[in-house]
N, C-alpha and C positions, 0 to 999 in steps of 0.2 A: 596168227601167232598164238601159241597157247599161253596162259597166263595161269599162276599158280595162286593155291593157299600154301601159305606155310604153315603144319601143323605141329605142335610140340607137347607132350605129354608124360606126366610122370605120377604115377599113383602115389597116394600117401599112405597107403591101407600096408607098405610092404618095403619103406627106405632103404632094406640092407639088402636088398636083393635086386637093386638096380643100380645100372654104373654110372649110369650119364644121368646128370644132372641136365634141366631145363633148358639152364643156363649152359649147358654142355652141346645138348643138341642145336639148339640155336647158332651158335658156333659154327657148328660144320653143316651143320644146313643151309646156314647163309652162305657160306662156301662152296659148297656144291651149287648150291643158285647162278653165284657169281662165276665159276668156273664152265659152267654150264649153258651160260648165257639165259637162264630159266628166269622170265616174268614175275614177279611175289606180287599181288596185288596186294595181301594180306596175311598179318601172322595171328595166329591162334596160338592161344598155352591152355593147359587144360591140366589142374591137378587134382586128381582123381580118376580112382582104379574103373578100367572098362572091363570086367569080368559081368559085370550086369549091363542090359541096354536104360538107357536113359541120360546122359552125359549131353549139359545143356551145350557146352561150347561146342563139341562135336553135331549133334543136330542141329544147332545152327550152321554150322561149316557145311554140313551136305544141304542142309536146305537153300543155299546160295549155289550150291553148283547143280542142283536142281535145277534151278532157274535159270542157270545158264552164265551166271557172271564169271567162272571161271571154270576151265578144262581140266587144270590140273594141282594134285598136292604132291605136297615135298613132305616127306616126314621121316625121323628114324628108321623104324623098319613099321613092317604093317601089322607088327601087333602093338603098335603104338597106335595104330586107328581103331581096332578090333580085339577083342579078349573074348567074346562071347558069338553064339551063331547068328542070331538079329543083325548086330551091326556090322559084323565079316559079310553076310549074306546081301546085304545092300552096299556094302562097297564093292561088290563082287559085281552086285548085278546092274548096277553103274559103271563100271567096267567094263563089262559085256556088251553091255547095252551102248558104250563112247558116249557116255555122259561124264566119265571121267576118261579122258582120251590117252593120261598117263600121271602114274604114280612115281616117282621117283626117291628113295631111300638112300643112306651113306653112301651105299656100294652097290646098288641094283635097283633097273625099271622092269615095271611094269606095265602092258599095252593091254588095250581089248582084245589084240588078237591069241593073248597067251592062255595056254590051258588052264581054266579056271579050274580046275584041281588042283593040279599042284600050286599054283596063286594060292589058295585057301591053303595047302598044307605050309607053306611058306609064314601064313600068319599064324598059324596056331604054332 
């Protein structure tokens, strides 16, 4: 059975230009969880802008599913994991690779088996 992070993200560098609040996505993330029957071993929040790579709560979150403790993240959309080519490229290529066996947002998954082009034009 796959078991999830739940990730939530909301940069501070840019408040009027996002709609969902933290607290907004958490809401229907847990919801999609629950309707989904999707595993959350663990929830992550994380506020601040990923337009650069270095985001501690995010590298810890993939350093755990590195290792294997869990398969899959739940999160808004994937530019809520990704703003920049570093950390798109290593979600991608955990991805690829079914280190992340599935992604799942509000309204759409993600699998290894999907073209990782358009996967990446989807995050940007």
């Amino acid at each position: 059975m796959t078991t999830y992070f739940l990730y939530a993200r909301k940069s501070t560098d840019v408040e009027d230009k996002q709609v969902r609040s933290i607290d907004d996505q958490l809401a229907v993330l847990r919801s999609v969880a629950k309707n989904e029957g999707l595993n959350v071993a663990e929830e992550f929040i994380e506020k601040q802008s990923a337009k650069m790579p270095g985001r501690l709560v995010f590298n810890k979150m993939l350093a755990r599913i590195e290792k294997g403790e869990v398969q899959g993240i739940i999160c808004w959309k994937l530019d809520r994991l990704a703003r920049n080519p570093v950390d798109s490229g290593r979600v991608s290529w955990l991805l690829q690779q079914s280190v992340i066996e599935h992604i799942q947002t509000h309204d759409r998954s993600f699998y290894p088996t999907d073209n990782a082009l358009m996967t990446s034009v989807v995050a940007s």
